[in-house]
Each structure stands twice: as C-alpha cells, then as structure tokens.
C-alpha positions, 0 to 999 in steps of 0.5 A: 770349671771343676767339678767336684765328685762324692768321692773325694775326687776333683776334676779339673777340665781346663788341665784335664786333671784328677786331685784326690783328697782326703775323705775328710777334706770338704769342700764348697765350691760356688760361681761367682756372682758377679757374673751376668749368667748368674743375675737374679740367682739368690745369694747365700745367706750370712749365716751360711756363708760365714761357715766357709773360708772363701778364696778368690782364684782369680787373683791368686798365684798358685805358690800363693794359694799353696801358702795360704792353705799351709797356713790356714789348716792349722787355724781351721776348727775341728769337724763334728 
C-alpha cells in the first residue's frame, strides 16, 4: 500500500519506490470498501465523493492508466 506524505511525496512500499509530485497536484487516496477489514466503517458522503475522479488500480494496466490521466488533466476544472 502507498502512503502519501505533506510533502508532495508518494511512497510506494511494494516497489520500494518514491513519486515526487508537483506541489499542486492532490491527491485522495481511500481503501476499498469492499474489503471485509473495513465492515461497518461509513462510507463518504455523494457530495463528497462526486469532487473526486475515482480510478480502480485493480483493473487497470499501467500504459492504461498512463493514458487515461494524459487525458483527464486537461478536462480537470482549475483549483481555487
């Protein structure tokens, strides 16, 4: 699992691997809640949840994934 730091750092612990990011990327990582540790936790709210573009790594190859954020930065709204 990664872990993200406030410093603009992800830290992969399967690869042993470090992502610098640019100070204005964010990103919001959750687990998934289909997992059975995690029954009985609440889910995020509609509102909430509708902010964020989510992206299922399970099912994803990574020239896929590398595409489909190429493409989505530039569809994204500006930041406030």
């Amino acid at each position: 699992m990664g872990s993200i730091s406030i410093k603009y750092e992800l830290y992969l612990s399967e690869t042993n691997q470090l992502i610098n990011g640019d100070e204005c990327f964010q990103l919001f990582e959750r687990e998934s809640w289909d997992d059975e540790q995690y029954t009985g936790r609440k889910r995020l709210s509609g509102r909430f949840h509708n902010r964020f573009i989510e992206l299922d790594f399970n099912y994803l190859l990574e020239y896929e994934l590398e595409i489909i954020i190429e493409k989505k930065k530039y569809q994204l709204p500006k930041t406030y």
